[in-house]
C-alpha positions in Angstrom: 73.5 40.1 95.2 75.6 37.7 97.2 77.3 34.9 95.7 77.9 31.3 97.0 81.3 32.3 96.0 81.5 34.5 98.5 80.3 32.9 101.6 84.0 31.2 102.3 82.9 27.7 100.9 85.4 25.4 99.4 86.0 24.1 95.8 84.6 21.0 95.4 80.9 22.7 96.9 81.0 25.3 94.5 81.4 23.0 92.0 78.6 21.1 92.9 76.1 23.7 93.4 77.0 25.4 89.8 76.2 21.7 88.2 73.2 21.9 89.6 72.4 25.4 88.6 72.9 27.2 92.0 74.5 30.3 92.0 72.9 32.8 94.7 72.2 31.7 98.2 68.4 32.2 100.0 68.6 34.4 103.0 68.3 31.2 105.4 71.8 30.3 103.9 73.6 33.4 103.5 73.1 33.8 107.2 73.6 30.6 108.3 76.7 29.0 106.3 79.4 31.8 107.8 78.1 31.1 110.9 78.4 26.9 110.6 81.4 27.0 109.3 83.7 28.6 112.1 81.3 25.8 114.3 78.8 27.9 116.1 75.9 26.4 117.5 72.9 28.0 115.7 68.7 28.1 116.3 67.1 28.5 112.8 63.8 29.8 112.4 62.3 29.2 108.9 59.8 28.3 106.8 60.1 24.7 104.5 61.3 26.2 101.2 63.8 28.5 102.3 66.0 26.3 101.0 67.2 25.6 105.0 68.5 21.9 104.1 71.6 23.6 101.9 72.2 25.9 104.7 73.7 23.1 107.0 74.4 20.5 104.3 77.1 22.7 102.7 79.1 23.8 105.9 79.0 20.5 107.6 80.2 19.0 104.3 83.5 21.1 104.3 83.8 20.2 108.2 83.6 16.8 107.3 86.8 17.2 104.4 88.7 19.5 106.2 89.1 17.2 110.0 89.1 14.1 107.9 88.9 11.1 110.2 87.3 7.7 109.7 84.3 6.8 111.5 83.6 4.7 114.6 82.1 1.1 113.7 78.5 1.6 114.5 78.6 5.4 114.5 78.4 8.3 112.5 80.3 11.9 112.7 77.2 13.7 111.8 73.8 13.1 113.2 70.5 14.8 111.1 66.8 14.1 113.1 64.0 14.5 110.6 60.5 13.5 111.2 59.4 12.1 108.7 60.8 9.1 106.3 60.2 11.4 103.2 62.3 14.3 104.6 65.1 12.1 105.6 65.0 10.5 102.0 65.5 14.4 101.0 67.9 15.5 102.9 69.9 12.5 102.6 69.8 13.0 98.9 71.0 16.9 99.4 74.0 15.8 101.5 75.0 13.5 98.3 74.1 16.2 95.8 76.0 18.8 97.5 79.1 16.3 98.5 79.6 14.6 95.3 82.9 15.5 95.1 83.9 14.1 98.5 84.3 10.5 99.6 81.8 10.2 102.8 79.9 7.7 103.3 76.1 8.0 104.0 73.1 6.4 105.8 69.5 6.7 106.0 67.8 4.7 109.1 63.8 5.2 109.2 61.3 2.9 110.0 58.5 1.3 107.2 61.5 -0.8 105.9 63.3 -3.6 107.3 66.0 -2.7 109.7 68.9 -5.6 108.5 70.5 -3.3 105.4 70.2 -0.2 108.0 72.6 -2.3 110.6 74.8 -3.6 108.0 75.5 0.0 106.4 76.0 1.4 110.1 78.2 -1.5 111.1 81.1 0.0 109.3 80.7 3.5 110.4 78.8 6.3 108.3 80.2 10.0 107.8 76.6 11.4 108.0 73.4 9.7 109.2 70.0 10.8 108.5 67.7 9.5 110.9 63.9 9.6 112.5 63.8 9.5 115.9 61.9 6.1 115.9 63.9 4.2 114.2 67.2 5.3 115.9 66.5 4.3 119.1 65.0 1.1 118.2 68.6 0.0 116.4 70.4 2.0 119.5 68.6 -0.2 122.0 69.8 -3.2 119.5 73.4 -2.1 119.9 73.6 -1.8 116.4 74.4 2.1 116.5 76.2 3.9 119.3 76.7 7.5 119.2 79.6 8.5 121.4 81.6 9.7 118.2 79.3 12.2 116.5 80.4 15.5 115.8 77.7 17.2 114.9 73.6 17.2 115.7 71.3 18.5 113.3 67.0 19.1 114.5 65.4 19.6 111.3 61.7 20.7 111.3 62.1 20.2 115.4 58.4 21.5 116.3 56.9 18.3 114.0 59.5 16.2 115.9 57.0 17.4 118.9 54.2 17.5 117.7 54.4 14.2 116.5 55.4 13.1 120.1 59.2 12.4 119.6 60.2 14.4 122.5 61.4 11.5 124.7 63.1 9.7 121.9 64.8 13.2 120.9 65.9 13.5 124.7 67.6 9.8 125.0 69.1 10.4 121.4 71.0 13.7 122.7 72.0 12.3 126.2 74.0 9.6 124.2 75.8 12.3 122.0 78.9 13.7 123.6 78.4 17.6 125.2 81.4 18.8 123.1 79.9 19.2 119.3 78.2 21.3 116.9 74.1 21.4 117.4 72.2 23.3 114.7 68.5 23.1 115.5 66.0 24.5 112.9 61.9 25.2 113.7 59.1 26.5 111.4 57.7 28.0 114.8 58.9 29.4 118.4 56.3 27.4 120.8 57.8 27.0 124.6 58.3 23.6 124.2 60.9 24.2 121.2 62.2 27.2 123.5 62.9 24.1 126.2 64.8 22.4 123.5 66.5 24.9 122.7 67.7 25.8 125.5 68.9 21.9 126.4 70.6 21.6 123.4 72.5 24.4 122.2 75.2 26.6 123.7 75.7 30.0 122.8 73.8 29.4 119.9 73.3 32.5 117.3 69.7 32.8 116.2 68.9 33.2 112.7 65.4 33.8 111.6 64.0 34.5 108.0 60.4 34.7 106.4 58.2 35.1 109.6 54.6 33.7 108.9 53.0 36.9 108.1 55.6 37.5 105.0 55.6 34.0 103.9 51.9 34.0 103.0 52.8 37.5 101.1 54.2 35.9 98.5 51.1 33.8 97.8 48.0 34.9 96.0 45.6 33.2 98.4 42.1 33.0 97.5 39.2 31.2 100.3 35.9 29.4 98.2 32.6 29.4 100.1 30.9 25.8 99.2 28.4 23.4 100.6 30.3 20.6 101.4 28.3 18.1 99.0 29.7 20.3 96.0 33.4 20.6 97.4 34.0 17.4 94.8 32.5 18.9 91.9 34.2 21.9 92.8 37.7 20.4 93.2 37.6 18.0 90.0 35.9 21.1 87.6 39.4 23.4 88.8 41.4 20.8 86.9 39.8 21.6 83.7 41.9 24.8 83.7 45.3 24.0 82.1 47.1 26.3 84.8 46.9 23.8 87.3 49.5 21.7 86.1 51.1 20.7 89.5 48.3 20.7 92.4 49.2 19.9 96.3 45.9 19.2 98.1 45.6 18.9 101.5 43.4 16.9 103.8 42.7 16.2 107.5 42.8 12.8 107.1 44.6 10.0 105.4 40.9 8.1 104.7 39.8 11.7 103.3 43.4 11.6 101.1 42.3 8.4 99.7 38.7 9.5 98.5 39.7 13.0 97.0 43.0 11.1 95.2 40.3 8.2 93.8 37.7 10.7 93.5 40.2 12.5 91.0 41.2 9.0 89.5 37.8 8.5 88.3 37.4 11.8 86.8 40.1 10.8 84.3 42.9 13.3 86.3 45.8 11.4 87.5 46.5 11.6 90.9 47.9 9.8 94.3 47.8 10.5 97.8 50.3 10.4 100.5 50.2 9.7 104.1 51.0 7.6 107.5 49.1 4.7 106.4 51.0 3.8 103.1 54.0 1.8 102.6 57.4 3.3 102.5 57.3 2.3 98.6 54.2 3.5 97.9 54.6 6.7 99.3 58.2 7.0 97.7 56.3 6.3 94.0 53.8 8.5 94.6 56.5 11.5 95.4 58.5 10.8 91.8 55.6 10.6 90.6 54.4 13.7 91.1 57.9 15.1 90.8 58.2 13.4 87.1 54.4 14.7 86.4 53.1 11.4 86.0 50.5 12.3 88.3 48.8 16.5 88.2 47.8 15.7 91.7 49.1 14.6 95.2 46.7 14.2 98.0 48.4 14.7 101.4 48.0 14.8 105.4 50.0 17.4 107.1 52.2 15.1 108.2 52.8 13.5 105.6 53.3 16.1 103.7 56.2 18.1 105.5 58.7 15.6 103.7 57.4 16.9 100.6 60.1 19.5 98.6 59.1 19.5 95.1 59.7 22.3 92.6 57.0 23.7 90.1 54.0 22.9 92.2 51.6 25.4 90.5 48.6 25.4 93.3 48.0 24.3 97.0 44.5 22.9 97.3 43.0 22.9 101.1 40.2 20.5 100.3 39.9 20.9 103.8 41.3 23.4 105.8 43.4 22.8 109.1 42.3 23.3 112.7 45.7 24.0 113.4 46.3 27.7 111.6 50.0 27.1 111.8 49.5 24.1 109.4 47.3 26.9 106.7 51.3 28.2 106.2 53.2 25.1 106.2 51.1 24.0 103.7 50.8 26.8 101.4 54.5 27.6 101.6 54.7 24.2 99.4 53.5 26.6 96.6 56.5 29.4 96.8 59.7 27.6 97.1 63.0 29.8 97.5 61.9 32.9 96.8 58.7 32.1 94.0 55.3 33.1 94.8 52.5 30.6 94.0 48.9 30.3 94.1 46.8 28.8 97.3 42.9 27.8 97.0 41.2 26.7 100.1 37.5 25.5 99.8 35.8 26.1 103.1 32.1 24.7 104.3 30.0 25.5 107.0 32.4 23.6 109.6 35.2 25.1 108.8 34.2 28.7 109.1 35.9 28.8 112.6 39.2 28.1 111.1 39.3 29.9 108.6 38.8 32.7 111.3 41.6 31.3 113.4 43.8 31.2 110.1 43.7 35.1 109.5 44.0 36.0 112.9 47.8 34.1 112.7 48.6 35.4 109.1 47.2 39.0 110.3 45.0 39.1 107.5 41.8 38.6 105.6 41.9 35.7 103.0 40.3 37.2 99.8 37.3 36.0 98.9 36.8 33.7 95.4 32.8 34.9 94.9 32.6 34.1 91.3 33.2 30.4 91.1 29.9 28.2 90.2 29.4 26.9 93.7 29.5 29.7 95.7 27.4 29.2 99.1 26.1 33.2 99.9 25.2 31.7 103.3 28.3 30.4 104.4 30.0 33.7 103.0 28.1 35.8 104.9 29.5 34.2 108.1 33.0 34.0 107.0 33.0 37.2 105.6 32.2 38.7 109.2 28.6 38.8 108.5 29.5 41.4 105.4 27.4 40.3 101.9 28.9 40.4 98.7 28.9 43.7 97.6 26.3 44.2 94.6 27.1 44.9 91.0 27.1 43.3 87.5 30.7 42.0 86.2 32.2 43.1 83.0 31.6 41.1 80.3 34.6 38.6 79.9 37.2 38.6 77.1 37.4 35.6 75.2 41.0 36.3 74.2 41.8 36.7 78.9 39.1 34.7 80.3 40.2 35.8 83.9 39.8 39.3 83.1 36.4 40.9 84.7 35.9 43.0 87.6 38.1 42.9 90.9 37.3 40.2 93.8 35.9 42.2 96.6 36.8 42.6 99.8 35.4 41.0 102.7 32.9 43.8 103.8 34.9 47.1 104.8 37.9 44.6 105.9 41.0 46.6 103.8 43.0 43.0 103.6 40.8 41.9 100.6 41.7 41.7 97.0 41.9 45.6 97.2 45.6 45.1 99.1 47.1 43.5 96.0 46.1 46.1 94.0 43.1 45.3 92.7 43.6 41.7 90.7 41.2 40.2 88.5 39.4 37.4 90.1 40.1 34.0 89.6 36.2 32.8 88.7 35.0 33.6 85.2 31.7 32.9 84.9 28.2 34.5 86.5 28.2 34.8 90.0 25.6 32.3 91.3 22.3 33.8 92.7 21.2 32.6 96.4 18.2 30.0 96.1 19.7 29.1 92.8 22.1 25.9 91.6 25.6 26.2 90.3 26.1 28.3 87.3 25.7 26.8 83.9 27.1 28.4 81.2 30.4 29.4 81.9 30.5 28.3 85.4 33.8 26.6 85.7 36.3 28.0 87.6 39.1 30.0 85.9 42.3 30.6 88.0 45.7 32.2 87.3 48.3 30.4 86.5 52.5 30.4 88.7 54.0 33.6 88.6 57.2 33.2 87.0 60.1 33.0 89.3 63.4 34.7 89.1 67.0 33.1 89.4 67.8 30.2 90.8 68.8 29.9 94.7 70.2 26.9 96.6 67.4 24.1 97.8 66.9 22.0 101.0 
């Protein structure tokens, strides 16, 4: 097992990362650092929690100590695009975690606040600026920042950047940095219009790519649930009953739909927030401790919002509603398998959504298992999502009172061999009596039942 020891980087990093309990690098940084530190331009291709934000953190850090040099009034050496206020506020927090033994002064510029402490911490010069695209240019076309003097670019999460249509702004924020510096550009996904980027950015770059979609999703025990979408509520609320879910992500299309599932939960006595465009900067900055602290068991999220979300421990991702983008279906339930852990990811799917679900498997290359046991199962929706295959026939066991998820093995959808049957065969998550079609939910010991987090094994560097 490699070491951070042994990856060339200097004292005062080391010493750092052991205080925080870091001793092994993710494979995102044990390829990347060697490469950053002799100053290579580099394209990253990885998943959120792989732990990428340590992987350029540490080696610009150690550039930043070793050519020390005071920064230009207005400027900053280092440059970091995020695109999102929440990931900035995290990777700016990584930077002073990791560089706590250094003296470098730090900035954070992102809209939702008010921009006068922003120009009066830039007005000095900054050693390392974390910045969304928005915001930047805004205070650029000011005059209060001027980047003729950084050193270093940074592109973190660049396909949101896109997709969120900061293309332009990215565009006039690199034609103002000078051609002769380091540019580490890091995407979740390979589209053309990040190839583009890529290409107008970088030089020479070396490419390093870990945990491609179809292994991220390995590590998850995923399981899709077949409701009406009247009983997706009921459903949702009655899965907090089980003391496993101690940490819950659920997603949403919408930031209206975040704020009726998160009071929804409220109401039902389960504490719970939601996070998403629409909020203040403060609010949506509570709601994260929050949840990190485990004030709250839940945290209802957009997709957007939610890519600035890095928290440890979250025990299950919840699609209350799935995405019609499959590549969000991994982005979210990678929340739930951070550096290296597996997780568990539930996704409650209604007549609607049926089509997604479809597109989903066809991106992950495989068949979500079915949930078939859980009180609100909808046969008819099953049938369709299932490829037209009905549940296969049969009694379960009777149920131990001492492992209340023991019983028989979730089927597989149909003849499909990516069902439960490719992990071997676990129990199923439901633990009561399947429901019957023409029949209402189960009553006696219809609430759902489903596994708790895997345990984890050591340690490894975070973003």
């Amino acid at each position: 097992m490699t070491l951070f020891s042994e990856l060339g980087l200097d004292a005062p990093l080391l010493k750092a990362l052991e205080a925080e309990g870091y001793t092994s690098p993710t494979p995102i940084q044990e390829q990347s650092i060697p490469h950053l530190l002799q100053g290579k331009d580099m394209l990253g291709l990885a998943q959120t929690g792989t732990g990428k934000t340590a992987s350029f953190a540490l080696p610009i850090l150690q550039r930043l100590d070793q050519i020390k040099q005071r920064a230009m009034p207005k400027s900053a050496r280092v440059l970091v695009l995020t695109p999102t206020r929440e990931l900035a506020v995290q990777v700016g927090q990584s930077f002073k975690t990791y560089g706590c033994h250094y003296r470098l002064r730090h900035a954070l510029v992102f809209g939702g606040v008010g921009m006068v402490p922003q120009i009066k911490t830039m007005a000095g010069g900054v050693d390392v600026l974390v910045a969304t695209p928005g915001r930047l240019l805004d205070l650029m076309n000011q005059g209060a920042i001027r980047l003729d003097s950084v050193e270093v670019l940074v592109l973190d999460e660049a396909d949101r950047m896109l997709d969120m249509g900061f293309i332009l702004p990215i565009r006039k924020i690199v034609a103002a940095i000078p051609k002769s510096r380091q540019t580490v550009l890091f995407s979740a996904t390979m589209p053309d219009s990040i190839v583009g980027l890529a290409n107008s950015v970088l030089h020479q770059p070396v490419r390093v790519e870990v945990t491609p979609v179809s292994s991220t999703v390995d590590k998850i025990d995923q399981k899709v649930m077949f409701v009406d979408r009247e009983n997706k509520r009921t459903l949702l609320t009655e899965m907090f009953a089980c003391k496993t879910v101690e940490r819950a992500l659920i997603f949403t299309r919408t930031k209206h739909g975040a704020n009726r599932v998160a009071e929804m939960l409220e109401k039902s006595g389960i504490p719970s927030d939601a996070i998403h465009g629409n909020k203040s900067q403060g609010a949506r900055q509570k709601a994260l401790a929050d949840f990190k602290d485990g004030r709250i068991r839940a945290l209802v999220a957009t997709d957007i919002a939610a890519r600035g979300i890095d928290v440890d421990g979250i025990t299950h991702v919840i699609n209350f509603e799935l995405p019609n983008e499959p590549e969000s279906y991994v982005h979210r339930i990678g929340r739930t398998a951070r550096a290296g852990a597996s997780g568990i990811a539930l996704s409650l799917c209604d007549a609607d959504e049926v089509s997604y679900l479809r597109s989903i498997e066809k991106t992950i290359r495989q068949a979500v298992p079915v949930d078939y046991e859980h009180a609100y199962h909808a046969p008819h929706i099953a049938s369709r999502g299932a490829g037209g295959k009905p549940k296969p026939q049969g009694r379960p066991q009777a149920h131990s009172q001492a492992h209340p998820q023991a019983g028989r093995p979730q089927q597989g959808r149909g003849n499909n061999p990516h069902g439960e049957h490719a992990n071997g065969g676990k129990p199923a998550h439901g633990s009561g009596r399947p429901a019957q079609p023409g029949r209402g939910p189960a009553k006696a010991g219809g609430k759902p039942g489903f596994k708790g987090m895997p345990g984890g094994g050591q340690r490894a560097a975070r973003g």
